[in-house]
MIVO-638006 format. One line per field, with one value per residue: residue number from 1; residue in one letter; y, z negated, x negated of N, C-alpha, C in turn. Coordinates in steps of 0.2 Angstrom, whole numbers, plus 5000, padded with zeros to 4 digits. Layout:
! residues N
seq NUM  ...
type A  ...
ny Y  ...
nz Z  ...
nx X  ...
cay Y  ...
caz Z  ...
cax X  ...
cy Y  ...
cz Z  ...
cx X  ...
***
This chain:
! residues 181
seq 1  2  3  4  5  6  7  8  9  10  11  12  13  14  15  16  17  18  19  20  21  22  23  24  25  26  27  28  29  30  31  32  33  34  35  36  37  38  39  40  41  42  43  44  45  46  47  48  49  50  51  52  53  54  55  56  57  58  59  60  61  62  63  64  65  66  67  68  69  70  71  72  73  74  75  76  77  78  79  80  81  82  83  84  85  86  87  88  89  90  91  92  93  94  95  96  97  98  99  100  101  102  103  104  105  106  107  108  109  110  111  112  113  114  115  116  117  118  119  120  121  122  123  124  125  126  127  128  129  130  131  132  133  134  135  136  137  138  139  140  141  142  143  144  145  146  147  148  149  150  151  152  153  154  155  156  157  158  159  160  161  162  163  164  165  166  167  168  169  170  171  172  173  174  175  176  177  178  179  180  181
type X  X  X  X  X  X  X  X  X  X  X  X  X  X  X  X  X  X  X  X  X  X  X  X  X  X  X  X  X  X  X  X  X  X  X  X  X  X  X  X  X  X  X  X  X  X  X  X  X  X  X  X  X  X  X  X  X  X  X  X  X  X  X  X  X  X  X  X  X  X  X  X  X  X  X  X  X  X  X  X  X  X  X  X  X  X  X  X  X  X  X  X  X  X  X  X  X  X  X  X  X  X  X  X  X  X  X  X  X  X  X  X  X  X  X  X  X  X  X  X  X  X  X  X  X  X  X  X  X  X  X  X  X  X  X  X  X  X  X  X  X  X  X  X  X  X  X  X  X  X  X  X  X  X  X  X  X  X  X  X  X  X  X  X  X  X  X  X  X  X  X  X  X  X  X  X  X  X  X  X  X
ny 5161  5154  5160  5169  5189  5204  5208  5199  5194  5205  5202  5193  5197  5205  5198  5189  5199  5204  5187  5186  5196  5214  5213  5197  5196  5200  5189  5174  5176  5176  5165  5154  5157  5152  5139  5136  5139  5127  5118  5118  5117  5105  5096  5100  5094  5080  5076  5079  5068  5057  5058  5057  5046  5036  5038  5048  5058  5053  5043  5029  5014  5001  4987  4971  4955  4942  4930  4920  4921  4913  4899  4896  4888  4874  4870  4862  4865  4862  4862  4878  4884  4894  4891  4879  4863  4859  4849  4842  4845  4853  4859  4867  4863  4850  4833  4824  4814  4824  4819  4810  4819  4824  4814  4814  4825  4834  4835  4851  4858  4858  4867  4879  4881  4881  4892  4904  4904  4905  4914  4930  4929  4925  4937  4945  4942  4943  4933  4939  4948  4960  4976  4988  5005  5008  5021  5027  5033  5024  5008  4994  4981  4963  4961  4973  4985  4993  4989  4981  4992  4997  4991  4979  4979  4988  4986  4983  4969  4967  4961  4962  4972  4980  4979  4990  5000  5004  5006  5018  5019  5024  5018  5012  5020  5015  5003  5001  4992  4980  4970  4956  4956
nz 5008  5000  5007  5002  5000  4998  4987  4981  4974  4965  4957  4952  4944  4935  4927  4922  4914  4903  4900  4894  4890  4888  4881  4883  4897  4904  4898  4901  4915  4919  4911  4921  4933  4931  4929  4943  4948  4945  4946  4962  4963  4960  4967  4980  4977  4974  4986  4995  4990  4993  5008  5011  5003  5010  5024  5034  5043  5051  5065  5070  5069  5081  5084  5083  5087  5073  5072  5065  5074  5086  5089  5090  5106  5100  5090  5082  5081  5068  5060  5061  5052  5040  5022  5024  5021  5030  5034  5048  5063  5079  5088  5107  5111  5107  5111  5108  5099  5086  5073  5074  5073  5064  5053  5056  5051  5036  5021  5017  5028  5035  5024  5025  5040  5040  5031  5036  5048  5043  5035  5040  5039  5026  5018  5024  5016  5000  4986  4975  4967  4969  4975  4978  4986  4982  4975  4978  4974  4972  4972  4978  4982  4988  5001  5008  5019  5022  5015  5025  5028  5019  5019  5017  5008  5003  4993  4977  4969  4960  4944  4940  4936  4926  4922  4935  4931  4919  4925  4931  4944  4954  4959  4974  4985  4998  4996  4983  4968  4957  4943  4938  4924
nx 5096  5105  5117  5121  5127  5126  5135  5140  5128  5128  5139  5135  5123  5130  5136  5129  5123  5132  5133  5121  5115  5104  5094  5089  5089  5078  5067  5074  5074  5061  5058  5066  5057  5046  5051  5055  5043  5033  5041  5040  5027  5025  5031  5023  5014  5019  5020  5008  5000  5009  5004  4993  4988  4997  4992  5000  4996  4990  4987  4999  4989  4985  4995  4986  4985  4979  4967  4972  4985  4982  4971  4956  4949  4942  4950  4965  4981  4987  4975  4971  4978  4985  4976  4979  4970  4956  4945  4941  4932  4930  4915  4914  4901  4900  4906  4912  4925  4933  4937  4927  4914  4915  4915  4898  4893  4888  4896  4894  4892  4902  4913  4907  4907  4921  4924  4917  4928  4942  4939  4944  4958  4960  4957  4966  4979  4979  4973  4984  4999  5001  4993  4979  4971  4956  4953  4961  4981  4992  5001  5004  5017  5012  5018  5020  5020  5008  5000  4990  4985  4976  4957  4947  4937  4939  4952  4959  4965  4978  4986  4998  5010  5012  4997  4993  4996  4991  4977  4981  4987  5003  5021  5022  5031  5037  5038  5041  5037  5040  5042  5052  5064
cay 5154  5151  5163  5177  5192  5209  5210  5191  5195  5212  5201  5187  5200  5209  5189  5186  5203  5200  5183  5185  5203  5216  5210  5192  5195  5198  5182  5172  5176  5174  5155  5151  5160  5148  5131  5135  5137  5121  5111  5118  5115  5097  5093  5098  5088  5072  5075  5081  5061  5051  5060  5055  5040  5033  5041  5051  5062  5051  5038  5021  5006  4997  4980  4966  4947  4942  4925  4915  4919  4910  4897  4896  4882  4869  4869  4863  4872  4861  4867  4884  4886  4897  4888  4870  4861  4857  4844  4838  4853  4851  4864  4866  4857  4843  4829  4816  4816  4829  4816  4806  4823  4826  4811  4814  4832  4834  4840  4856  4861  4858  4872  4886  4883  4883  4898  4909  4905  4910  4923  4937  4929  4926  4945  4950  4940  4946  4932  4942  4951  4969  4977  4996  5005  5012  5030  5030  5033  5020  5003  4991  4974  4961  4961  4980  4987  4999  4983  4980  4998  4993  4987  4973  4981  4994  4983  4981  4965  4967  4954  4965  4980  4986  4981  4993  5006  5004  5008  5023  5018  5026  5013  5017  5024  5012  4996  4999  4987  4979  4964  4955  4954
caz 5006  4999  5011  4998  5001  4992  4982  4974  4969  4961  4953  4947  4940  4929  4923  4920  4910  4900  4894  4890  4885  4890  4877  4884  4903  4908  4896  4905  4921  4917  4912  4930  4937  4927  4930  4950  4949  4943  4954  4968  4961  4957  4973  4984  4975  4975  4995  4998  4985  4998  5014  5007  5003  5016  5029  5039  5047  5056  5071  5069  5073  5087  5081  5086  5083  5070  5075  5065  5078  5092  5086  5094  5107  5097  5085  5084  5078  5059  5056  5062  5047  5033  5017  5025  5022  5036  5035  5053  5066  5084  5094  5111  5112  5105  5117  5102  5093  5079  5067  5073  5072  5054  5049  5055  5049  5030  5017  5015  5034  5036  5023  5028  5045  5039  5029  5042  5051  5039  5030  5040  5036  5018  5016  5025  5012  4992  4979  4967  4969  4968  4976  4979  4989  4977  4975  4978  4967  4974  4971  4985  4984  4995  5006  5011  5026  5019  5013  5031  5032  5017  5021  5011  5004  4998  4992  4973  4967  4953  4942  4936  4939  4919  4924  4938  4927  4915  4928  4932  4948  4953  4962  4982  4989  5002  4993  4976  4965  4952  4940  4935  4916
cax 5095  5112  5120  5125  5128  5124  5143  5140  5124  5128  5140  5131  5119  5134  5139  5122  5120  5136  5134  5114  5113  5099  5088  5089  5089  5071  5066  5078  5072  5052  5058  5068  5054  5041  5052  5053  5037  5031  5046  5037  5019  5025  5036  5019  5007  5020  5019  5003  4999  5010  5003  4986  4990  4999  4992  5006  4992  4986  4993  4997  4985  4987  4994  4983  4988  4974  4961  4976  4988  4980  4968  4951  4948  4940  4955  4973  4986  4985  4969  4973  4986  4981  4977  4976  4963  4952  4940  4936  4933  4926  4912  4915  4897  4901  4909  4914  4931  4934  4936  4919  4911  4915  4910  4890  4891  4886  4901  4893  4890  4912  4914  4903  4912  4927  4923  4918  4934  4948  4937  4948  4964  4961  4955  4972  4980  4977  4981  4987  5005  5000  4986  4980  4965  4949  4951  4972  4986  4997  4998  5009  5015  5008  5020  5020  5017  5005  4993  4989  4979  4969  4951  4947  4931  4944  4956  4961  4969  4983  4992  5006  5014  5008  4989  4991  4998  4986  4971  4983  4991  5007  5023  5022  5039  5040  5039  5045  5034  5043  5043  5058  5060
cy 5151  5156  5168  5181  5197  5209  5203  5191  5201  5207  5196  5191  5204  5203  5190  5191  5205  5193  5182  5192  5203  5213  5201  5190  5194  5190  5177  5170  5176  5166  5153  5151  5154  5141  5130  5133  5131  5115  5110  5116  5107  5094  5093  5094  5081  5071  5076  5071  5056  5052  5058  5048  5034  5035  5042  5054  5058  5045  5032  5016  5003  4990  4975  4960  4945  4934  4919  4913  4913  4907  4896  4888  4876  4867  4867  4867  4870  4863  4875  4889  4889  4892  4881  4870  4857  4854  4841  4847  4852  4858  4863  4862  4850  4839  4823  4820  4819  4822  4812  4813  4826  4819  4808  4821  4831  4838  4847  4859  4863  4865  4879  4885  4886  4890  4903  4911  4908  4913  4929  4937  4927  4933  4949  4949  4941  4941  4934  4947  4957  4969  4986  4998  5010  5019  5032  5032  5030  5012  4999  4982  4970  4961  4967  4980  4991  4995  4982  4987  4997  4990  4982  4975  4987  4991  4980  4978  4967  4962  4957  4972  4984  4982  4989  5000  5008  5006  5014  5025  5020  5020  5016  5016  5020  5007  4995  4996  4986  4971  4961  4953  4960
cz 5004  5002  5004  4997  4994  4987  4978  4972  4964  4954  4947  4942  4934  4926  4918  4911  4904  4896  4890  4887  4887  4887  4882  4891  4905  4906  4899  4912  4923  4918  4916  4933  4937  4929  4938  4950  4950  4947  4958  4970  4962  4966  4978  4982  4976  4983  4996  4995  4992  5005  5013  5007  5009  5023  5035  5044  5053  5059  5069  5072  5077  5084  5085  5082  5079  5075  5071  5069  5084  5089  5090  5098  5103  5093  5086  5081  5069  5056  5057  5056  5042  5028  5017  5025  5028  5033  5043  5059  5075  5089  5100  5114  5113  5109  5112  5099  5087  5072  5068  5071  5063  5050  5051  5053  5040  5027  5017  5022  5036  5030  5023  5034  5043  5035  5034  5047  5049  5034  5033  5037  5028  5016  5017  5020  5006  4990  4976  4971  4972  4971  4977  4983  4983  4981  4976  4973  4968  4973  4973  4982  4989  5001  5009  5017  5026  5017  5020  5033  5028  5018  5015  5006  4998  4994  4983  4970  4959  4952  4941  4937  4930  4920  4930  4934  4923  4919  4930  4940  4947  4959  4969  4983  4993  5001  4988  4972  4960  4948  4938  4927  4913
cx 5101  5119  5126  5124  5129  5131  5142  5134  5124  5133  5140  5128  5123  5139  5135  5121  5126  5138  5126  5112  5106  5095  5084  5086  5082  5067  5069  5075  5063  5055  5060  5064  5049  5043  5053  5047  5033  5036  5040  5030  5021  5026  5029  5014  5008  5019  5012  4998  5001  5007  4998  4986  4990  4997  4996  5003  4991  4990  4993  4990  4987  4987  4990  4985  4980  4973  4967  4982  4988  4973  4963  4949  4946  4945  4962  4974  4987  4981  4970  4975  4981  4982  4976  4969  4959  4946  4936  4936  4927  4925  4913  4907  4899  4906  4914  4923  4931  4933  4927  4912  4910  4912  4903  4888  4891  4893  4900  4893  4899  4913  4911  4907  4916  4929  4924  4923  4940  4945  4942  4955  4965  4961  4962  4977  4980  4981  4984  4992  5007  4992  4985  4972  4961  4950  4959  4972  4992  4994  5006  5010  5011  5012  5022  5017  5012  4998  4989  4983  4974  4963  4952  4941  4936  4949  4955  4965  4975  4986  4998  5006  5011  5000  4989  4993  4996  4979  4973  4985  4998  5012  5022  5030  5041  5041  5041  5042  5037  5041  5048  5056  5061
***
């Protein structure tokens, strides 16, 4: 392990047995034994947590550009945008100008649309800064890379770095979460 040979360990052990005295040595060598132990207990449980976690086992997901990349025929690219608001919107039926189209469709028919449309990209989204998956031990900003494998149905919004810590959430390794302050 540390490449030493029978004469430096004979004399480590007549160091050892010199400044700790018979009485002391096997005591001694019980508690080394005791706080390896517990390193190496610890050290596999932090790995075996982010393995878990993060899933390393398994392969990446094949990136696909989401439904806000490329906006679906009837759309320009203003509407398209996450978070604008869209009020006019035209089906590939429909033959009339988007604007005359919204004003013979009811207020409430333009929001269900428009619902259904960026529903995926709000969910890829989280407003809150922090977020973590139901049943982890990690808890990611939103801009991690790490948020992106979270379902949304799995997805637990955080406002702060001590709400997550009080639910017993631990920081992820790759993003760091912090607050300033």
């Amino acid at each position: 392990m540390f490449d030493i040979g029978l004469q430096e360990m004979v004399l480590i052990g007549v160091l050892a047995l010199l400044v700790f005295g018979p009485s002391k040595l096997p005591e001694l060598g019980r508690m080394v034994g005791r706080a390896l132990r517990e390193f190496r207990r610890a050290s596999d449980e932090f790995r075996s947590t982010v393995e878990t976690n993060l899933n390393l086992n398994e392969p990446d997901p094949v990136y696909t550009p989401g439904a806000s990349a490329h906006p679906p025929a009837g759309m320009t690219s203003t509407e398209s945008a996450p978070g604008s608001a869209v009020s006019t919107e035209t089906l590939p039926s429909e033959t009339e100008p988007a604007t005359a189209g919204a004003a013979a469709r009811p207020a409430g028919d333009t929001t269900t649309a428009l619902a259904t449309e960026t529903e995926p990209s709000e969910l890829r989204e989280p407003a809150e800064p922090f977020c973590a998956q139901r049943g982890s031990r990690l808890f990611h900003r939103r801009e991690c890379s790490w948020v992106a494998r979270i379902g949304a149905a799995d997805r637990v919004p955080l406002k702060s770095v001590a709400e997550a810590r009080e639910q017993g959430f631990t920081t992820c390794p790759v993003c760091e979460p912090w607050e300033p302050g």
